[in-house]
One Martini backbone bead per residue (centre of mass of N, CA, C, O) as a GRO file, in nm:
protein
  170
    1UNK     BB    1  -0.454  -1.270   2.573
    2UNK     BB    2  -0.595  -1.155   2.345
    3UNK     BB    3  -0.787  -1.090   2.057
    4UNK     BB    4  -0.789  -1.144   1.734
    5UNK     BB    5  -0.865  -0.967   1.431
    6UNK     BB    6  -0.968  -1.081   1.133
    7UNK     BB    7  -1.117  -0.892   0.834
    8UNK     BB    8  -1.388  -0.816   0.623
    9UNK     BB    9  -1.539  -0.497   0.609
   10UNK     BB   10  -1.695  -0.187   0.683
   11UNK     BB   11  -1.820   0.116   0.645
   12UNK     BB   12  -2.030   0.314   0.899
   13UNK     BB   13  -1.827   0.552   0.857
   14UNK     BB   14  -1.659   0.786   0.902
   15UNK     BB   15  -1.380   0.882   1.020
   16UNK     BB   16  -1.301   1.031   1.369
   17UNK     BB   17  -1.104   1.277   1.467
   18UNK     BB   18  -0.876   1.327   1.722
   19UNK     BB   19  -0.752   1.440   2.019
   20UNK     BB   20  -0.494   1.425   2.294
   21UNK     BB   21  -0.369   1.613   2.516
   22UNK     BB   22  -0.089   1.498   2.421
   23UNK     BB   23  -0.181   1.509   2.075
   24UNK     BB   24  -0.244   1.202   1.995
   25UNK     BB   25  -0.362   1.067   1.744
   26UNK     BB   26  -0.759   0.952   1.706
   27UNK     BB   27  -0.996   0.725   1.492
   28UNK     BB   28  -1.271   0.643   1.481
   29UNK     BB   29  -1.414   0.339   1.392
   30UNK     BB   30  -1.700   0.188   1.204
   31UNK     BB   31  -1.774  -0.160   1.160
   32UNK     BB   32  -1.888  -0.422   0.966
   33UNK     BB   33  -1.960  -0.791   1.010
   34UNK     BB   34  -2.064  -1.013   0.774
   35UNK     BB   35  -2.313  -1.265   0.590
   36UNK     BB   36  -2.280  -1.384   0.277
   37UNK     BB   37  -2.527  -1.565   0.071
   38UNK     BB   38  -2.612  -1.791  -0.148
   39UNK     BB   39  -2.909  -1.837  -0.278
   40UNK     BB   40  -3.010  -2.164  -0.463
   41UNK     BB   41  -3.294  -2.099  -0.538
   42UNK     BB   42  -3.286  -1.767  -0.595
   43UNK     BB   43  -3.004  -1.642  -0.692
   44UNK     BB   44  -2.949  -1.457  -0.394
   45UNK     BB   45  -2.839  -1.252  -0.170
   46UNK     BB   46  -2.788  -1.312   0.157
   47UNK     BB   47  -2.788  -1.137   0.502
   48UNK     BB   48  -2.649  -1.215   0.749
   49UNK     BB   49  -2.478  -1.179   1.036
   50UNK     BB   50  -2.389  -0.942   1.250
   51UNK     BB   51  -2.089  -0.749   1.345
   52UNK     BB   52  -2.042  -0.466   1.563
   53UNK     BB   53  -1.769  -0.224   1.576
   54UNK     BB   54  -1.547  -0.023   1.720
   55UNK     BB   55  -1.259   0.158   1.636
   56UNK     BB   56  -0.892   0.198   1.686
   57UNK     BB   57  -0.652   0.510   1.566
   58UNK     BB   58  -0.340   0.536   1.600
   59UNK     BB   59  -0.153   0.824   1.443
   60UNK     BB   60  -0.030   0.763   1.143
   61UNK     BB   61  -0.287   0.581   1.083
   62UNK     BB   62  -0.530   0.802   1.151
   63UNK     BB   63  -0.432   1.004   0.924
   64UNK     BB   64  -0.451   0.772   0.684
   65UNK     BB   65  -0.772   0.672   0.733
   66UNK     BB   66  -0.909   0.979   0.712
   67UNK     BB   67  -0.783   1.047   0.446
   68UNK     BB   68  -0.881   0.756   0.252
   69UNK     BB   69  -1.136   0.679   0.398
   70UNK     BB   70  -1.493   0.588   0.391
   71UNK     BB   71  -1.791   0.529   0.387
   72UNK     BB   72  -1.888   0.191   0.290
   73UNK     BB   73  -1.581   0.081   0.277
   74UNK     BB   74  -1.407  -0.191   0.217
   75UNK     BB   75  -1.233  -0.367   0.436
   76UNK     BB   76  -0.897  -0.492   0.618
   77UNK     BB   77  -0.883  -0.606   0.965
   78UNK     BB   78  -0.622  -0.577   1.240
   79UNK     BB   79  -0.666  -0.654   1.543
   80UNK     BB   80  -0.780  -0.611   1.899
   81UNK     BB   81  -1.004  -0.700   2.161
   82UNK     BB   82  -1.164  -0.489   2.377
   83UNK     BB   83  -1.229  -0.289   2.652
   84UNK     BB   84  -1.426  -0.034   2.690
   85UNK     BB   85  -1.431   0.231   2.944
   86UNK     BB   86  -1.665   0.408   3.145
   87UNK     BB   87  -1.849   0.710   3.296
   88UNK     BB   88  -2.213   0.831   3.312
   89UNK     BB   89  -2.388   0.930   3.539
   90UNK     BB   90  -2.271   0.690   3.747
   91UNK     BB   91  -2.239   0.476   3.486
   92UNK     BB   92  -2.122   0.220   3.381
   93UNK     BB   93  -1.948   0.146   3.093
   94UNK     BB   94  -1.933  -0.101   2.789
   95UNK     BB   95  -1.703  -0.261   2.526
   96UNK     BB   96  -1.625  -0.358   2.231
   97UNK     BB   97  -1.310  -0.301   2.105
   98UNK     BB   98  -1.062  -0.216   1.808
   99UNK     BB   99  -0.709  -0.234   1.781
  100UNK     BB  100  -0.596  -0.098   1.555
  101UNK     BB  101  -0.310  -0.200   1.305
  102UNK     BB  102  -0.464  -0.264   1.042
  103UNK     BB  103  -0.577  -0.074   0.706
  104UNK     BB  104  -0.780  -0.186   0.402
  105UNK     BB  105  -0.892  -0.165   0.129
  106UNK     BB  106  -1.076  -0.362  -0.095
  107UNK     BB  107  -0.937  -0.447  -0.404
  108UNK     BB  108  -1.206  -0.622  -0.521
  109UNK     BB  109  -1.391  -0.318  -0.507
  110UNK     BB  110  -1.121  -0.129  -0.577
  111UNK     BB  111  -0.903   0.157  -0.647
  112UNK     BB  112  -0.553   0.216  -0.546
  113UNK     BB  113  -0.352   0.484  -0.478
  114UNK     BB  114  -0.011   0.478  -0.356
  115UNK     BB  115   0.135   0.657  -0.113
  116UNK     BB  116   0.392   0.795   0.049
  117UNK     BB  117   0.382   0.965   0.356
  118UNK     BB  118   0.590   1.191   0.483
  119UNK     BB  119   0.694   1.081   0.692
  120UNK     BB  120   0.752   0.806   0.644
  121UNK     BB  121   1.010   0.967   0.441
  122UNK     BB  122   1.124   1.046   0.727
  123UNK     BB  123   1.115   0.787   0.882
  124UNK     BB  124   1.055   0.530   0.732
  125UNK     BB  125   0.856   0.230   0.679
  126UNK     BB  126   0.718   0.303   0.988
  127UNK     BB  127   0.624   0.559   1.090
  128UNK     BB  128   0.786   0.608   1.315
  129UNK     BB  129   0.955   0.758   1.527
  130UNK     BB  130   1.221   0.939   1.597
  131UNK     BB  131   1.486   1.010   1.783
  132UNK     BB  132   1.705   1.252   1.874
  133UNK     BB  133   1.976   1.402   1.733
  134UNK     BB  134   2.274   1.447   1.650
  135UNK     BB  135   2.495   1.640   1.461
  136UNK     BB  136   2.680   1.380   1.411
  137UNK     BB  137   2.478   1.186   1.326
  138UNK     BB  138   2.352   1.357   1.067
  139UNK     BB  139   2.620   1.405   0.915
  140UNK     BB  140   2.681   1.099   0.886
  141UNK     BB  141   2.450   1.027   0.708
  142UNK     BB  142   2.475   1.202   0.475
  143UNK     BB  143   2.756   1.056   0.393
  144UNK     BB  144   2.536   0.762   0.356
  145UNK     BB  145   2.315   0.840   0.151
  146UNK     BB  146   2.134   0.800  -0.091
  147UNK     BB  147   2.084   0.824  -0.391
  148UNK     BB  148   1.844   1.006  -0.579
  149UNK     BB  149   1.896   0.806  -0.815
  150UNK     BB  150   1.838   0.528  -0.958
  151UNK     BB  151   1.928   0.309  -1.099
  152UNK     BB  152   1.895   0.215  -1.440
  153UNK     BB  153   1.827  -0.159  -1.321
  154UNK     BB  154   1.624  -0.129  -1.182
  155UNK     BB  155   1.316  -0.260  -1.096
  156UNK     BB  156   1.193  -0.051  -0.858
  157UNK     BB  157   1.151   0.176  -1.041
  158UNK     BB  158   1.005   0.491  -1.087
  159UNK     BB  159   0.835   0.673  -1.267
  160UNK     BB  160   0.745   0.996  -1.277
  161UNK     BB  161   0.561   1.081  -1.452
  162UNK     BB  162   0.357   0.801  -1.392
  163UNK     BB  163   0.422   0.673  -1.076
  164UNK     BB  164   0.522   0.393  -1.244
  165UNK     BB  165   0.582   0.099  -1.340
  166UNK     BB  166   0.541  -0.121  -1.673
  167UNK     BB  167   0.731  -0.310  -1.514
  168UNK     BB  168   0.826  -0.595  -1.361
  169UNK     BB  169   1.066  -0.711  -1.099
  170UNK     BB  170   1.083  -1.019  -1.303
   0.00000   0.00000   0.00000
């Protein structure tokens, strides 16, 4: 089993798209995992070890990473850690990588505004591929899809104008 990482990180560039030969999009990112503590003598934040990896992220999480996210800003991510190998020059090269599952800003020290992705919402809350459908079951769930409008008592309704509710769900 690999070893798996959640931490709170840094974005020490923003991340670069690419695509793969087969066309799946993937991201690398560079994080920064540092230990900040405050000196009790002077009252100053003083900078530990760092912990620098690059990670990658494919598919439509690169694209909404890619999107979203820039150089600098503090993230929350959990990954799987790998060894990288390559070949450059006949000599073999080795690195630890990040398989990122999850990747999101550090909501302590920004503010996002969240909006599902054109995917998502057509392929529901998990954003993976959907496989191809006959007409027959296309036209079934048509005819069990849900009201375009929520209930009038919905806790859960956004309000289209605002974008948001200003009432809790509870």
């Amino acid at each position: 089993m690999l070893p798996t990482l959640t931490g709170v990180g840094r974005l020490t560039g923003d991340p670069e798209m690419s695509f793969t030969a087969s066309g799946k999009a993937v991201a690398n990112v560079s994080l920064a995992f540092n230990s900040r503590r405050l000196n009790q003598q002077t009252q100053q934040w003083e900078d530990g070890d760092v912990f620098f990896i690059r990670g990658s992220v494919w598919e439509r999480l690169a694209e909404n990473v890619v999107e979203t996210l820039a150089k600098g800003m503090e993230v929350i991510v959990t990954g799987e850690i790998r060894t990288r190998s390559w070949e450059k020059d006949g000599v073999k090269h080795e690195r630890p990588d990040l398989f990122i599952r999850s990747i999101a800003p550090n909501l302590a020290f920004s503010v996002a505004k969240v909006s599902k992705d054109a995917q998502s919402q057509q392929n529901g809350q998990s954003g993976g591929q959907r496989p191809p459908q006959t007409q027959q079951q296309t036209q079934g769930q048509a005819q069990r899809s849900r009201p375009t409008n929520p209930p009038a008592d919905d806790p859960w309704a956004v309000d289209a104008a605002k974008g948001y509710s200003d009432e809790p769900p509870f």
